[in-house]
Structures are given as C-alpha cells and as structure tokens.
C-alpha positions, -999 to 999 in steps of 0.1 A, spaced: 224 698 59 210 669 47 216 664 7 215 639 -20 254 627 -26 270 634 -55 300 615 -74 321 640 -63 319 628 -25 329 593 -28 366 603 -11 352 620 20 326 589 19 351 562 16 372 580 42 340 576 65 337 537 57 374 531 56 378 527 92 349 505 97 366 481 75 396 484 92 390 482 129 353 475 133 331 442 124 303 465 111 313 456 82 321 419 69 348 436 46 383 429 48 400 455 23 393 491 18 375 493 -11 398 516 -39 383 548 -46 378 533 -78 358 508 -67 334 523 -41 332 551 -75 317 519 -87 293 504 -60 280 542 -56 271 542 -94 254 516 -92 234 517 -63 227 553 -67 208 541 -100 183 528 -81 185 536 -47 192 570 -28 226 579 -14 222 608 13 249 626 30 248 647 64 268 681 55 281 703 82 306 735 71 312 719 36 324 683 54 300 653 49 297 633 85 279 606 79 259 591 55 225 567 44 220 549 12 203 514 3 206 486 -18 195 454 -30 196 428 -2 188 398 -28 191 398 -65 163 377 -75 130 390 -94 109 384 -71 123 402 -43 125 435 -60 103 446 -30 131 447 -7 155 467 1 184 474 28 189 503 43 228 513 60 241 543 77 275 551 85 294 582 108 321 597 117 329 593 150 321 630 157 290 626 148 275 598 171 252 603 194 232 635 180 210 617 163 222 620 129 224 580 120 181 584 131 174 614 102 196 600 76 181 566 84 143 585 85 145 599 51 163 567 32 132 548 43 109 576 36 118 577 -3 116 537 0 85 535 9 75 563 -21 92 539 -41 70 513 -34 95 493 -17 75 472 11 103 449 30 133 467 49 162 443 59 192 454 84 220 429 86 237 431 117 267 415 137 254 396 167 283 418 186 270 451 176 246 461 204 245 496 193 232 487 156 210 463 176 191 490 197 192 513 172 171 492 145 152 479 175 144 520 180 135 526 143 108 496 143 131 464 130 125 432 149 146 400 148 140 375 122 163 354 126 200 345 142 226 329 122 253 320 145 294 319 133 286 332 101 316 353 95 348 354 105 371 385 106 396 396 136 404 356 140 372 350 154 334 340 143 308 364 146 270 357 144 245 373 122 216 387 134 191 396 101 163 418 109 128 433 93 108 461 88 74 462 71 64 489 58 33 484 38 12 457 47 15 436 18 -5 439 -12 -6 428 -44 24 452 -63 9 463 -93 47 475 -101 80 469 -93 95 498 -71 104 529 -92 140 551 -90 138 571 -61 148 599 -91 113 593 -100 100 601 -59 125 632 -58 120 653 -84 140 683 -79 151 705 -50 123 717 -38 106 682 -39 134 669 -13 129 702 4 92 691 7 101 652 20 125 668 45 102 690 55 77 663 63 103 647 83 112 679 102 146 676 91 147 708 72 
C-alpha cells in the first residue's frame, strides 16, 4: 500500500535510512540523524513536498519524498526527488512506484526541473535514474569523502515540462492531493492502486 507518511512513522523511517548512513555512501551523512532530528527534517519537508511510504502488513518498506535541491528564489522550480528501501524490498520494483508518484504530484505542483544526486560508485542509483528518464549533467569528481576515501558526484536531470514562463511558484502538493480519494485517483492513474 502506497500512503502519504505520517509523523507517526518517522522511527520505522529512520530505521530504514539508518543503515545507509552507516554502511553505505548513498548517503554523504556521517551520523544517524536522532529521531528528533529526522522529526525535524520530515516537518519541514513534508510542508512543502510529499513524503510517501510503501506499507506492507502494517510495516513501512521503503519510502519517497523530495525536497529543495537549492534554496535560492529563483530556483523554486526544482526539486529533488530520493527513495530509500529496506533490503527486502529491492528488486520488486517498489523504489520505480514510489519514485512514479513523488514525480507525478511534482509535476501537479508545477515543479519543472528534477535533480538526483548520486555517488559516482553507485551503479544501481545510476541505472535506475538512467531508467526513469534522468540523464547526466555533470561529474564532479572527489567531492566527498566518507569510508577514508573520495567519492565523485555524479548530478543528474529530468525535465519535466518544457520550460515556460511560470506564472507561479509551485504550490504544496496538499494543494495537488486533496483528500483520500484524490490520491486514490493519482494512484490510480499510475496503476499503482
């Protein structure tokens, strides 16, 4: 079941994204994030931006959300999409759905520009933007360094819109789903339902 997340699943979240930090370069993060502080980041995102979670016998398995890749004005058209799974879950093409709908409430929010950063050694994030329609934009070589070693960035795009003159900044995407049964509606048109 695919759902909208609520504050109440930040622990099974964070306990999803804790090992990522841990043993992976996914992420660029060092600590664990405290409950209190993801708490935080999911506040904040979520007032903008949708937060979806994959639900399977009342356990959440993986998740989508976005966020704002830049913080100037004028890139308010932008956004950046991430997904993360349990290790269960690979390979059943949950990270694709989750990724599906994040981008289709995007784009109803008038957001035009999708960005995916991604470490130059994960080949699986690689192919699986290449899949969903991001290209490479550019390749930023030793830009972090966790694990005692450098690792490239590889930042990529997806359009879209074509681009147009925004007669408005992108709207919440609590202004794209209504209720229930409008989410039922997008989910349906994405033959996730």
């Amino acid at each position: 079941m695919v759902r909208f997340a609520l504050e109440s699943d930040v622990p099974q979240i964070l306990s999803i994204y804790a090992p990522y930090v841990v043993h992976t370069t996914v992420t660029f993060e060092y600590q664990v994030p405290t409950q209190e502080e993801f708490l935080h980041r999911f506040r904040e995102i979520t007032r903008q931006f949708p937060w979806l979670v994959w639900e399977e016998d009342g356990r959440i398995i993986g998740y989508a959300y976005a966020s704002a890749p830049f913080t100037r004005a004028a890139y308010a058209w932008c956004a950046e999409p991430t997904v993360y799974l349990r290790p269960e879950a690979r390979g059943k093409g949950i990270a694709r759905k989750l990724y599906a709908a994040v981008e289709y409430i995007l784009e109803k929010q008038g957001y035009q520009v999708l960005y995916a950063l991604v470490c130059g050694e994960n080949q699986p994030s690689l192919r699986f933007h290449q899949k969903a329609g991001y290209h490479i934009q550019a390749a930023f070589p030793a830009q972090g360094f966790k694990f005692d070693r450098w690792l490239d960035m590889i930042w990529m795009e997806k359009r879209l819109k074509t681009v147009e003159i925004p007669s408005n900044a992108p709207t919440s995407w609590r202004c794209v789903v209504q209720d229930v049964e409008n989410f039922a509606d997008i989910l349906d048109t994405l033959s996730l339902f």
